[in-house]
Each structure stands twice: as structure tokens, then as C-alpha cells.
MARDRENLUM-109861 format. One line per field, with one value per residue: residue number from 1; residue in one letter; z, y, x of N, C-alpha, C, CB in turn. Coordinates in nm, 2 decimals, decimal comma, padded with zeros to 4 digits. Glycine has a CB too. Layout:
residues N
resi	c(NUM/...)
resn	c(A/...)
nz	c(Z/...)
ny	c(Y/...)
nx	c(X/...)
caz	c(Z/...)
cay	c(Y/...)
cax	c(X/...)
cz	c(Z/...)
cy	c(Y/...)
cx	c(X/...)
cbz	c(Z/...)
cby	c(Y/...)
cbx	c(X/...)
//
This chain:
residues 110
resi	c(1/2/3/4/5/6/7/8/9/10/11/12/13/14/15/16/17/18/19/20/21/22/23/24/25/26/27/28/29/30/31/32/33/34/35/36/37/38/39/40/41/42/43/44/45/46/47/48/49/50/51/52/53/54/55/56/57/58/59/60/61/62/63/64/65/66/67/68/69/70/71/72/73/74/75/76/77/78/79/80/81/82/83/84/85/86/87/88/89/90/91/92/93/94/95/96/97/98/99/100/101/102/103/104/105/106/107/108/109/110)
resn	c(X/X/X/X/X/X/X/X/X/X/X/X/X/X/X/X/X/X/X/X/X/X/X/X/X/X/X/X/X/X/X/X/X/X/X/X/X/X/X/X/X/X/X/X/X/X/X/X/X/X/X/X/X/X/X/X/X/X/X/X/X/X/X/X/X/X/X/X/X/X/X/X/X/X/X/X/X/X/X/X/X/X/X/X/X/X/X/X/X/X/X/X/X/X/X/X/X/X/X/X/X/X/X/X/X/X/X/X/X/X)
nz	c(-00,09/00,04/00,31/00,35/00,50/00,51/00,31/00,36/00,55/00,44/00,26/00,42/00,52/00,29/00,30/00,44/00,39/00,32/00,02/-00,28/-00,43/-00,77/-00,84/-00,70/-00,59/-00,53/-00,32/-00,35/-00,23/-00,39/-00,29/-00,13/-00,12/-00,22/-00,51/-00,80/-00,93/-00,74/-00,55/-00,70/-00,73/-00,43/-00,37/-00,52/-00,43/-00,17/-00,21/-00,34/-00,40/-00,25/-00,19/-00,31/-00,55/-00,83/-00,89/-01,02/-00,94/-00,92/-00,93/-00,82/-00,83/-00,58/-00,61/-00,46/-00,24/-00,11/00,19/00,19/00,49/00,53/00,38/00,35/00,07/-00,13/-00,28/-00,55/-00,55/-00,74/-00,92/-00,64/-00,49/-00,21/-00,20/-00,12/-00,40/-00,43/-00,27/-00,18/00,06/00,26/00,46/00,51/00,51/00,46/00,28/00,12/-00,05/00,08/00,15/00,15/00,10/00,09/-00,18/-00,32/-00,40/-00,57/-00,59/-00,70/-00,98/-00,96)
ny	c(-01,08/-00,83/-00,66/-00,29/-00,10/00,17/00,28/00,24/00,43/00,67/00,67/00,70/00,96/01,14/01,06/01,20/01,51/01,82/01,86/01,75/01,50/01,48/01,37/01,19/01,20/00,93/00,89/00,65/00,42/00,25/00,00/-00,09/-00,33/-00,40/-00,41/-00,19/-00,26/-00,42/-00,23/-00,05/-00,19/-00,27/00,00/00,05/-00,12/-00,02/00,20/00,16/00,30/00,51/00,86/00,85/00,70/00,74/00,89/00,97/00,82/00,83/00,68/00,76/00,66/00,65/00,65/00,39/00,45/00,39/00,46/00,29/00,18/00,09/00,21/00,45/00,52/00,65/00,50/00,37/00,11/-00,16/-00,40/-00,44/-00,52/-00,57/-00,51/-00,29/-00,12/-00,02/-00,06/-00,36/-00,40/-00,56/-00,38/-00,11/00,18/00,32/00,56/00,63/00,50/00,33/00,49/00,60/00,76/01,05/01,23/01,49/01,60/01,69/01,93/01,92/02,13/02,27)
nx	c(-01,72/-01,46/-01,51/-01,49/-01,35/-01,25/-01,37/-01,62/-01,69/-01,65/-01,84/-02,03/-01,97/-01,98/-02,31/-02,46/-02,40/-02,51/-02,59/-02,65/-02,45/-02,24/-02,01/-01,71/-01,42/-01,17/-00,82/-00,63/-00,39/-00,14/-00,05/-00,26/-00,46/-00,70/-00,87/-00,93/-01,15/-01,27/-01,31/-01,48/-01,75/-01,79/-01,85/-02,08/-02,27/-02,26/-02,35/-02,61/-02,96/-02,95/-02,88/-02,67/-02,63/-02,63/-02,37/-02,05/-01,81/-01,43/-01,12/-00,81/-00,52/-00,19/00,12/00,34/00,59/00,92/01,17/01,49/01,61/01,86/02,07/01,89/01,83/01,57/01,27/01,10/00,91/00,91/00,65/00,57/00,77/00,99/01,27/01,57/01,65/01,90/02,07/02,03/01,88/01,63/01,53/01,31/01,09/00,76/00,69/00,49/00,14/-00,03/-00,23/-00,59/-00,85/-01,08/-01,04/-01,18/-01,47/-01,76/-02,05/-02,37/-02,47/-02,23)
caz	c(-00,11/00,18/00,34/00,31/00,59/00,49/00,18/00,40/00,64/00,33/00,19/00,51/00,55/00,21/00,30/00,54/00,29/00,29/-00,10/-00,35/-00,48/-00,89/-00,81/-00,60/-00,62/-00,36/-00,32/-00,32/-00,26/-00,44/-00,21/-00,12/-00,16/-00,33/-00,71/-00,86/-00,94/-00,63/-00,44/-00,77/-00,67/-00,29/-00,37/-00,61/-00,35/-00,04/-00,21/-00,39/-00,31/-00,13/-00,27/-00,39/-00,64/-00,94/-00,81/-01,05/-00,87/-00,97/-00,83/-00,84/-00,77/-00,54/-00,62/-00,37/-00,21/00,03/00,23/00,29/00,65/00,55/00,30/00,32/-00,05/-00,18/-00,41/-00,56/-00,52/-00,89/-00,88/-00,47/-00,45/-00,06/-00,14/-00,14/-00,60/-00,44/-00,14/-00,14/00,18/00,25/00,57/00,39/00,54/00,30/00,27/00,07/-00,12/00,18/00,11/00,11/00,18/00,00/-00,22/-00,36/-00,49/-00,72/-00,59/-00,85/-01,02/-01,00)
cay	c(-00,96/-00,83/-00,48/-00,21/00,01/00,31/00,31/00,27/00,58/00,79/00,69/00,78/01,10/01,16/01,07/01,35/01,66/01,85/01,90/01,63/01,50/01,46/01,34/01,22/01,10/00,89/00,88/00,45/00,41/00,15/-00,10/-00,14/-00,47/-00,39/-00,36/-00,07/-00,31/-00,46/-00,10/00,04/-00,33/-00,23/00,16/00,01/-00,22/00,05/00,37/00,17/00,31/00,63/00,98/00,88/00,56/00,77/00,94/00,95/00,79/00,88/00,62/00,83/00,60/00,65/00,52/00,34/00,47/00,37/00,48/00,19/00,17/00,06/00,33/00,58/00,60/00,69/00,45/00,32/-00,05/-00,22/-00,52/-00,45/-00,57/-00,46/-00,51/-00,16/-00,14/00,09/-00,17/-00,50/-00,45/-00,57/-00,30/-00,02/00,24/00,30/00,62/00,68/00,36/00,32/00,62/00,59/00,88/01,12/01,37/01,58/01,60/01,83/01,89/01,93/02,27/02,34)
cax	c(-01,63/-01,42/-01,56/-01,38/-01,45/-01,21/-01,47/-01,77/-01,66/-01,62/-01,92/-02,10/-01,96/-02,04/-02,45/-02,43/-02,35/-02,68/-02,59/-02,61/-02,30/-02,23/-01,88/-01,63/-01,27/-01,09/-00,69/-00,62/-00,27/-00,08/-00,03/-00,37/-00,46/-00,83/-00,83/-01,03/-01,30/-01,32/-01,35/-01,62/-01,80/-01,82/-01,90/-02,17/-02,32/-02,28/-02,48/-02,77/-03,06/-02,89/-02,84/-02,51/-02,62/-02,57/-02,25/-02,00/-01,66/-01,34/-01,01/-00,67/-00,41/-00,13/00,23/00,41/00,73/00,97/01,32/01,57/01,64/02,01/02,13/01,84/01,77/01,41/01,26/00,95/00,88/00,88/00,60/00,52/00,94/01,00/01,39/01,63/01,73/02,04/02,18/01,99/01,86/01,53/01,42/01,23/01,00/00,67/00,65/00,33/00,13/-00,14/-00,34/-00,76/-00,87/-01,17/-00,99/-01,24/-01,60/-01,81/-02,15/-02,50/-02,50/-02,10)
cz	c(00,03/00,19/00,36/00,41/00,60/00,44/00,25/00,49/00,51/00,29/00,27/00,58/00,43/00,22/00,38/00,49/00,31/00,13/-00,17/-00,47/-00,62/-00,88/-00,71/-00,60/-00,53/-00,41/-00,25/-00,37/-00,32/-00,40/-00,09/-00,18/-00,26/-00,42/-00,73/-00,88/-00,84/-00,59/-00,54/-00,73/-00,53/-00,33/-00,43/-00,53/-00,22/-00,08/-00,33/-00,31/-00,17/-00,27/-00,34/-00,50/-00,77/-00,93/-00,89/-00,97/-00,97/-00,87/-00,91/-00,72/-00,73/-00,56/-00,51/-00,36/-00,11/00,01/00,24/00,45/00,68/00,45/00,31/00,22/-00,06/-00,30/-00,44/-00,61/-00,68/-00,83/-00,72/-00,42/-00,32/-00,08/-00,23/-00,34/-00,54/-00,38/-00,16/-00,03/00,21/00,38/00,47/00,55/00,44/00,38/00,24/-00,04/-00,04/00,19/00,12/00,15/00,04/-00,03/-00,26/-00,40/-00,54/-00,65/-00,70/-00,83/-00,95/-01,11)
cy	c(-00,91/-00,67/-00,42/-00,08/00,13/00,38/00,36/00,38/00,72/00,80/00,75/00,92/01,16/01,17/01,14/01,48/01,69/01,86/01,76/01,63/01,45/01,36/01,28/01,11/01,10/00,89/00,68/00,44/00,25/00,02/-00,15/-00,26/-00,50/-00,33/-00,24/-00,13/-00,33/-00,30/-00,04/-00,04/-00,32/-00,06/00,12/-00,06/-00,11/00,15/00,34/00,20/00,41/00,75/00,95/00,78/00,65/00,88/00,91/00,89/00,79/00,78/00,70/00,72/00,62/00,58/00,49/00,41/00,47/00,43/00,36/00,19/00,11/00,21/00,45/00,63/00,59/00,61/00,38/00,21/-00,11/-00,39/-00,55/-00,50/-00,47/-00,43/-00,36/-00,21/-00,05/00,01/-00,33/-00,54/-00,48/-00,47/-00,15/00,02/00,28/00,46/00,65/00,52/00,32/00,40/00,52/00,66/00,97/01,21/01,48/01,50/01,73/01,80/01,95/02,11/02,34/02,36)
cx	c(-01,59/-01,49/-01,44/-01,37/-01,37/-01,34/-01,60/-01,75/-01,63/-01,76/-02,09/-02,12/-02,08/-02,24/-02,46/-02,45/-02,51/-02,70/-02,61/-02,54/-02,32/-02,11/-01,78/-01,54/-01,18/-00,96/-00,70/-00,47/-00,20/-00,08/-00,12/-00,43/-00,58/-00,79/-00,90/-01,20/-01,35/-01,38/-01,47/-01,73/-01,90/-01,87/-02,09/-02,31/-02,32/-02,37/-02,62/-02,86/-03,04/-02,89/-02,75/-02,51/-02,63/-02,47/-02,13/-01,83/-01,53/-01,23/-00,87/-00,57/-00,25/00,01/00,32/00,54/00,77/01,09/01,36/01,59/01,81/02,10/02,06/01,76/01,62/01,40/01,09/00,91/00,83/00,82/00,59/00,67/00,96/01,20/01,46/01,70/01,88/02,13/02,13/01,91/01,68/01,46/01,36/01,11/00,89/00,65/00,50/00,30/00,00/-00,24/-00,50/-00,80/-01,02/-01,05/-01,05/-01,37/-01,65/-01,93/-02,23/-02,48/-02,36/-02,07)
cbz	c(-00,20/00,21/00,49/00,16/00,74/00,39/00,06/00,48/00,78/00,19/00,12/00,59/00,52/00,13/00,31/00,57/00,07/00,36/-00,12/-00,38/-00,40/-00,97/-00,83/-00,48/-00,73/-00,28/-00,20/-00,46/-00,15/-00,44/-00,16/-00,14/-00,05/-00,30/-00,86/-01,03/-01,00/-00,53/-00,41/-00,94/-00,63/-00,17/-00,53/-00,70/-00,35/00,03/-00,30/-00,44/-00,28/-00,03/-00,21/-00,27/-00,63/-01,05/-00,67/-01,11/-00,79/-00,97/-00,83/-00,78/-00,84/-00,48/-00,72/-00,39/-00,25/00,09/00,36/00,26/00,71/00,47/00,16/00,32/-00,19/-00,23/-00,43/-00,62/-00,39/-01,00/-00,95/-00,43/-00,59/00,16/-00,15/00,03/-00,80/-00,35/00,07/-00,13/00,28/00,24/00,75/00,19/00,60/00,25/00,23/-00,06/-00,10/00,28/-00,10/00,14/00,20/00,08/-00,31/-00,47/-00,40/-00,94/-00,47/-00,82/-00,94/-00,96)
cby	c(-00,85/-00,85/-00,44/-00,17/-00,04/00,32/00,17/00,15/00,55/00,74/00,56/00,72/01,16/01,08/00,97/01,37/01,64/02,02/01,98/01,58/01,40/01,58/01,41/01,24/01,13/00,71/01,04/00,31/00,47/00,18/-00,09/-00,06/-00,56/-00,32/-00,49/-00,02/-00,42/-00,55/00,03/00,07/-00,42/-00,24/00,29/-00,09/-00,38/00,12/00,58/00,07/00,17/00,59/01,11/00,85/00,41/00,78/00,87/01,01/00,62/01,05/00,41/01,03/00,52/00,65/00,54/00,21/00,55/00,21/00,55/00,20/00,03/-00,14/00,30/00,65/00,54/00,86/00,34/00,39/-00,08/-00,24/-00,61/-00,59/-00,54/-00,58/-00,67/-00,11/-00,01/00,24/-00,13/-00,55/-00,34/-00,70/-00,25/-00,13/00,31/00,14/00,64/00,88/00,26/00,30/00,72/00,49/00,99/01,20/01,37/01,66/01,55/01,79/01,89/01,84/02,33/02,28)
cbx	c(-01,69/-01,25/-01,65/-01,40/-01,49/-01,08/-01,50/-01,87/-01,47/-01,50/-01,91/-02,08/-01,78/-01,97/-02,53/-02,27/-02,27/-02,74/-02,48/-02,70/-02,19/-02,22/-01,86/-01,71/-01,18/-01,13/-00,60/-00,75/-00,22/00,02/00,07/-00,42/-00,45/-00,95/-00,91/-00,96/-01,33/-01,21/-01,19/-01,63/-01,65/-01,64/-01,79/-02,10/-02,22/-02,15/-02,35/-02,83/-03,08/-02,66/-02,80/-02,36/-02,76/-02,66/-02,24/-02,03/-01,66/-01,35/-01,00/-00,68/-00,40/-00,20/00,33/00,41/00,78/00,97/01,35/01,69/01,51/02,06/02,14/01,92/01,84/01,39/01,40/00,88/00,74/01,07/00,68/00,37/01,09/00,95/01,47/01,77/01,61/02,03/02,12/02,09/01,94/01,51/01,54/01,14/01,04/00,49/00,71/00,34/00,27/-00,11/-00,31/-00,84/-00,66/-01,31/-00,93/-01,16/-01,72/-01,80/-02,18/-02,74/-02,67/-01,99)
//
């Protein structure tokens, strides 16, 4: 399996907290190339045998969206498709879609 090392810098912060965590749900944007399994797989396999191996995880998925770079318009990539649905044009900036980031946790006795 490939490492994931957004996941392991999250999950290292996270063994840090002086508190212990119940919870905690990452932002995985779209066009992240790890599945959900894969990334619960790697979470699963990084915090056995840590405070955090019965740690509920929570994945909030991010949807992809890009600008054209020929017309401008705002749109959101059907099937990972890089090309503009308004012009045709294939240059595109990605807005949002690459996210991995901690969003929140809940720690014991919230």
C-alpha cells in the first residue's frame, strides 16, 4: 500500500493531544487519488497499538472544482474530465479537489 504522509502528519499531530480522542474527521478532496478504503486501511495500520486505535474516523469528501483558463467559467469536473463543459478548452485551474487536511475531532467526555 502506498504511504500517505498527509495522513501520517495528521495522525502524529493527533498522538500529541494530551486528551484522548473519540473522533476525528479528515477533509479528502476529490481528486485524491486514495480511495476511502485505502486511506481507513493506512489509518488502521498507522494508530494500532496507539491511543488513537479505537478512534472513530470520519472521511468528508471534498468535490472537485476548477476555472477554465480560456473562458473563466467555474465548473466541477464530471468523472475527473480536465476539459472546460462551457468552451472545450482543456487548461483549467483546480480550485478545490486536493484538500487532506484534519477538520475536526471530538475528544472523550464531550
Amino acid at each position: 500500500m502506498p504511504k500517505s504522509p498527509r495522513l501520517s502528519f495528521i495522525i502524529d499531530h493527533l498522538l500529541r493531544q494530551p486528551k484522548r480522542i473519540s473522533s476525528v474527521q479528515i477533509a479528502v478532496g476529490e481528486l485524491v487519488p486514495e480511495t476511502d478504503e485505502q486511506i481507513r486501511s493506512h489509518w488502521s495500520m498507522l494508530t494500532k497499538d496507539t491511543t488513537l486505535s479505537r478512534t472513530t474516523l470520519t472521511i468528508h469528501r471534498v468535490p472537485a472544482e476548477q476555472q477554465c483558463m480560456a473562458c473563466f467559467e467555474k465548473y466541477q469536473p464530471l468523472n475527473k474530465e480536465t476539459s472546460c463543459p462551457h468552451c472545450g478548452s482543456f487548461g483549467a485551474r483546480i480550485i478545490a479537489g486536493e484538500e487532506f487536511y484534519l477538520e475536526s475531532l471530538k475528544e472523550e467526555n464531550e
